[in-house]
C-alpha positions as CSV (number, residue, x, y, z in Angstrom):
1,X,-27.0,-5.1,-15.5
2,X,-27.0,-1.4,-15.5
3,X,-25.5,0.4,-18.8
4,X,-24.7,3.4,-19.8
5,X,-23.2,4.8,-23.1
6,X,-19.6,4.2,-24.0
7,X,-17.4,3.3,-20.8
8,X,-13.4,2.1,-20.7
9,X,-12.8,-1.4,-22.0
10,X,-11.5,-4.4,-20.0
11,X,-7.7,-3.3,-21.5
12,X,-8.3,0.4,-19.9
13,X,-8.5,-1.2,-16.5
14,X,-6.1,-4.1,-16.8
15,X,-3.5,-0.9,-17.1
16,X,-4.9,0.6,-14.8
17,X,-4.5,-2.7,-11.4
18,X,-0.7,-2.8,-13.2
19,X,0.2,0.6,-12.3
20,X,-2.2,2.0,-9.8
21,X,-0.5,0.9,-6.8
22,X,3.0,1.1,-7.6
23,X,3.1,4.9,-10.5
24,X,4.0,7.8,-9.5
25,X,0.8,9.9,-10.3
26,X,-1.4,7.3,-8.6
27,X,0.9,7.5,-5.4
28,X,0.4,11.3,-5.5
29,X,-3.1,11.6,-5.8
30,X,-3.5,9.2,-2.8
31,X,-1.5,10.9,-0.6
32,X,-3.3,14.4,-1.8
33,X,-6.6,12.8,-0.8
34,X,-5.8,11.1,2.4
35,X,-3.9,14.5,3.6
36,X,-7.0,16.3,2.6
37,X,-8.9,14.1,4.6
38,X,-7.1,14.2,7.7
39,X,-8.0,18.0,8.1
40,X,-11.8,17.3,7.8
41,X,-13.8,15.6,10.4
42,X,-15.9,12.8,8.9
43,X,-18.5,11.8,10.6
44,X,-19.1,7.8,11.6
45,X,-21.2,5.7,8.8
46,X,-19.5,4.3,6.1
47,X,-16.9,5.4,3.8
48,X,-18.4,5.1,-0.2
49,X,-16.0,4.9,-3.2
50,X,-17.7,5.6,-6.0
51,X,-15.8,4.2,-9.2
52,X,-13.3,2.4,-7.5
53,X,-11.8,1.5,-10.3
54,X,-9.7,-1.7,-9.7
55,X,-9.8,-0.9,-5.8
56,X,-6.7,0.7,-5.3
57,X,-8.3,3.9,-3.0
58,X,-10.1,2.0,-0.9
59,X,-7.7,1.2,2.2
60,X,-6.4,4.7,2.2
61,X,-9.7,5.7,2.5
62,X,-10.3,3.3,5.6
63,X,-6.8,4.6,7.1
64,X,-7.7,8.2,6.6
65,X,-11.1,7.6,8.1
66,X,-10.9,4.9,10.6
67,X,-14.4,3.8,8.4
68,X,-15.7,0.2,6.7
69,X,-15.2,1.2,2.8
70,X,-17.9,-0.1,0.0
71,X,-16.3,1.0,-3.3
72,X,-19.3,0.5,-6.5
73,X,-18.3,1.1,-9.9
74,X,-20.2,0.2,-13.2
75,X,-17.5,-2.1,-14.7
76,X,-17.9,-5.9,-13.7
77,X,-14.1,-6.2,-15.0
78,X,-12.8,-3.4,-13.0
79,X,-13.8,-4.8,-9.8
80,X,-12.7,-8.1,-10.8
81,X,-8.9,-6.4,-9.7
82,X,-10.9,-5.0,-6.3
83,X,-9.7,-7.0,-3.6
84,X,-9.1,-4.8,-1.2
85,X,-12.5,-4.5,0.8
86,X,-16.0,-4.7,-0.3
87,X,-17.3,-3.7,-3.8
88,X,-20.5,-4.3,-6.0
89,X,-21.3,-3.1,-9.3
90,X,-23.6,0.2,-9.4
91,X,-24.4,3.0,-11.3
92,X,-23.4,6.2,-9.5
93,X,-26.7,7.9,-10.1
94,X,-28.2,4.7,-8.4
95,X,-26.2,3.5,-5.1
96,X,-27.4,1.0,-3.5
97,X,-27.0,2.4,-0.3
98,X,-30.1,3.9,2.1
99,X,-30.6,7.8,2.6
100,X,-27.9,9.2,4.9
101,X,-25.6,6.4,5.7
102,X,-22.3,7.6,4.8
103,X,-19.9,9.9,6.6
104,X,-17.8,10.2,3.5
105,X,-18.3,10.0,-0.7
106,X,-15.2,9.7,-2.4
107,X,-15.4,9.9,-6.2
108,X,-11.3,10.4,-7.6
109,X,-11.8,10.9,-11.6
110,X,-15.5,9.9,-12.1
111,X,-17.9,12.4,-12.7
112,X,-16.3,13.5,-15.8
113,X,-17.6,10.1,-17.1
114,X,-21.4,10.4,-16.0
115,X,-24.1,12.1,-18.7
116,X,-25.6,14.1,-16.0
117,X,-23.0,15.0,-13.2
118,X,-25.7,17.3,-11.3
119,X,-27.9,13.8,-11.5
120,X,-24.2,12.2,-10.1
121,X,-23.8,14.1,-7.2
122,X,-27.3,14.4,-6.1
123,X,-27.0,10.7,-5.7
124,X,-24.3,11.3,-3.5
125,X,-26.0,13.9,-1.6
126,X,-28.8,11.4,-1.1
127,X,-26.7,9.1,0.7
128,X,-24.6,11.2,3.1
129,X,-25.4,12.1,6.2
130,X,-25.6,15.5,7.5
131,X,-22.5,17.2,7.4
132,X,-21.0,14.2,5.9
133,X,-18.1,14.9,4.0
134,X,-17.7,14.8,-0.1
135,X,-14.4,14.7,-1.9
136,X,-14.3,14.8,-5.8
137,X,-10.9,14.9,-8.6
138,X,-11.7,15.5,-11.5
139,X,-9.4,16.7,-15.4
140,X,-9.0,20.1,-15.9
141,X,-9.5,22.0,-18.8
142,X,-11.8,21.5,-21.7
143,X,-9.0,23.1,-24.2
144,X,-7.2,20.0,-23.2
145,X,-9.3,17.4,-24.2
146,X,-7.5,14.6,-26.1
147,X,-7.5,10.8,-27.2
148,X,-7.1,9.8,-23.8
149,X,-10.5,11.8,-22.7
150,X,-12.4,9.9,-25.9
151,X,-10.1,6.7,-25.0
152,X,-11.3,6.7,-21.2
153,X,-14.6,8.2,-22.4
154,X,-15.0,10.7,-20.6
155,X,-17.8,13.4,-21.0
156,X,-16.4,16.9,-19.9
157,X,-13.5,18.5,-18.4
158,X,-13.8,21.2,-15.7
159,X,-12.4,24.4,-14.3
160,X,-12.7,25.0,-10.4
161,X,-15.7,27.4,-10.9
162,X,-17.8,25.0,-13.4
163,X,-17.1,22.0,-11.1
164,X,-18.2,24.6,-8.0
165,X,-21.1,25.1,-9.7
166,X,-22.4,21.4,-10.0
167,X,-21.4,20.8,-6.5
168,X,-23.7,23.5,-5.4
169,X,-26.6,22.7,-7.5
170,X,-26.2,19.1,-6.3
171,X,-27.0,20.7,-2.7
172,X,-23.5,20.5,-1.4
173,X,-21.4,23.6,0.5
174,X,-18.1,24.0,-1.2
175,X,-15.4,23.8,2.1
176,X,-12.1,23.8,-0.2
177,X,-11.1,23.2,-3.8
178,X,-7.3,23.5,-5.5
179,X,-5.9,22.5,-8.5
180,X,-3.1,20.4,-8.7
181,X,-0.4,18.5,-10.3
182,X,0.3,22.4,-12.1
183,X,4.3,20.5,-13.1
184,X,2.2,18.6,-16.1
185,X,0.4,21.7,-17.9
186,X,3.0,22.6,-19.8
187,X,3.8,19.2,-21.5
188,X,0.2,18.7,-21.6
189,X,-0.7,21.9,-23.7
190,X,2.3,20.9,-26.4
191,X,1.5,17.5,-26.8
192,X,-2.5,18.1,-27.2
193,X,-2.4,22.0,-28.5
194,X,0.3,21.9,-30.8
195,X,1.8,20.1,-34.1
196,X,3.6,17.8,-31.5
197,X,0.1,15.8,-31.2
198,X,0.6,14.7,-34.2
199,X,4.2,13.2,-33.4
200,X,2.9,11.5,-30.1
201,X,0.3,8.5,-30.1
202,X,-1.0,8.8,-26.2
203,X,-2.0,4.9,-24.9
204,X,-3.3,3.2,-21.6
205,X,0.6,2.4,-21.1
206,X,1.7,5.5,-21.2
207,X,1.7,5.7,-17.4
208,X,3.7,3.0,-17.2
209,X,6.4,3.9,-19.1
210,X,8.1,6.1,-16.7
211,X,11.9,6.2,-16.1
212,X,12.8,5.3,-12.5
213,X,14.7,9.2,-12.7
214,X,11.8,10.9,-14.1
215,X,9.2,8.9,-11.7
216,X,11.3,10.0,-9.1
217,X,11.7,13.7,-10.2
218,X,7.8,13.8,-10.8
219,X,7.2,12.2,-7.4
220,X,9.5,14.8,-6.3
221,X,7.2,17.6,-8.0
222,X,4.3,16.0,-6.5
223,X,5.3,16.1,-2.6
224,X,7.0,20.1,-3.1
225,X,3.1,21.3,-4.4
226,X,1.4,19.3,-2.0
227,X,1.4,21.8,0.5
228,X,0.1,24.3,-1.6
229,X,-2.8,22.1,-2.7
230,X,-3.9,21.3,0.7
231,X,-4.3,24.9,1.6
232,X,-6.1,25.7,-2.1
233,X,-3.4,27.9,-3.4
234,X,-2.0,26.1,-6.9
235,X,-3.5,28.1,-9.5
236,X,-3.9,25.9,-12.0
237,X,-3.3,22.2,-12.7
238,X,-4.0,19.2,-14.5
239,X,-6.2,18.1,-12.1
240,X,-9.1,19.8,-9.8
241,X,-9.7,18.7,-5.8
242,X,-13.1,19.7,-4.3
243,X,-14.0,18.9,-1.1
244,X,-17.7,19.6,0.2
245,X,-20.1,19.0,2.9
246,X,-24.0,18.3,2.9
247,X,-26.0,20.4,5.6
């Protein structure tokens, strides 16, 4: 069984197959990815989802790609909630997938979580083929790191240049990155950077507390700075997109 330091408990992903297909954040990010997809070719192979979580990326990724999708993630619980297409259990620094077999790695909010993120993405590198297509999310911003980062146990939060720099180290050309979901920085900084913190105690549930109004006014928020996103232009964000491509 591999193992690894300290990862999300079994509670972390039961929240997370409640709300993933249905919350308003998850919904955006989807739609963010499989836009950004659309405007890259991908060559043919397979589609790879590294921590997939409880599965919920993986059949956007085959509609975005018209590819077979093998999500692998570390947590045997997680992919008990994976349903949707083929998953196994895997370390990302060691796929089980032979040298240049995928047209496309997708890894949505996972390589904040590894020890060695270079180490991470080399991995991926190893099994795409050339000019196959990588697409990373990641957090933004050290300065916010918070009891959801220690909760979810994350190692690191990045700006677009330090996240840049891993990708290229890893062997990958950088073809487009953007921040996004910009709306959420402000509430963000109070609740984590000021005396407010102290008011607020952030949970797993959180993000399934949302008001139908304010779900739809952050849905709302979501779609307007789409756009921007997909032509790398939101300056900052809550969020970083990267999408890259092995020679």
């Amino acid at each position: 069984m591999p193992d690894r330091g300290f990862q999300p408990d079994a509670a972390y992903f039961d929240t997370m197959a409640r709300h993933a297909r249905t919350h308003w954040w998850y919904q955006g990010r989807r739609a963010l990815v499989k836009e950004t997809l659309l405007r890259h070719g991908i060559p043919d192979g397979r589609a790879l989802d590294v921590g997939c979580g409880t599965g919920d990326n993986m059949q956007m990724l085959a509609d975005a790609t018209g590819l077979a999708v093998l999500g692998t993630d570390l947590s045997v619980h997680a992919l008990h909630h994976a349903t949707r297409g083929r998953a196994v259990i895997a370390l990302a620094e060691e796929l089980p997938v032979p040298e240049e077999t995928c047209g496309l790695v997708a890894s949505m909010d996972v390589v904040e979580h590894l020890d060695d993120d270079v180490a991470g993405l080399r991995e991926y590198h190893r099994v795409l083929m050339p000019r196959g297509v990588l697409l990373l999310t990641v957090p933004s911003y050290q300065w916010l790191w918070g009891e959801h980062d220690v909760r979810a146990a994350h190692r690191r939060r990045y700006r677009v240049g330090s996240l840049r720099a891993a990708v290229e180290r890893a062997g990958f050309e950088v073809l487009h990155t953007s921040y996004y979901n910009s709306f959420l920085v402000p509430a963000a900084a109070m609740l984590r950077r000021t005396p407010l913190r102290r008011l607020v105690h952030e949970t797993d549930e959180e993000v399934g507390n949302t008001s139908p109004l304010v779900s739809k006014i952050m849905t709302g928020l979501s779609r307007a700075e789409r756009p921007l996103a997909l032509r790398g232009r939101v300056p900052f964000g809550l969020s970083i997109l990267l999408v890259g491509r092995r020679d």
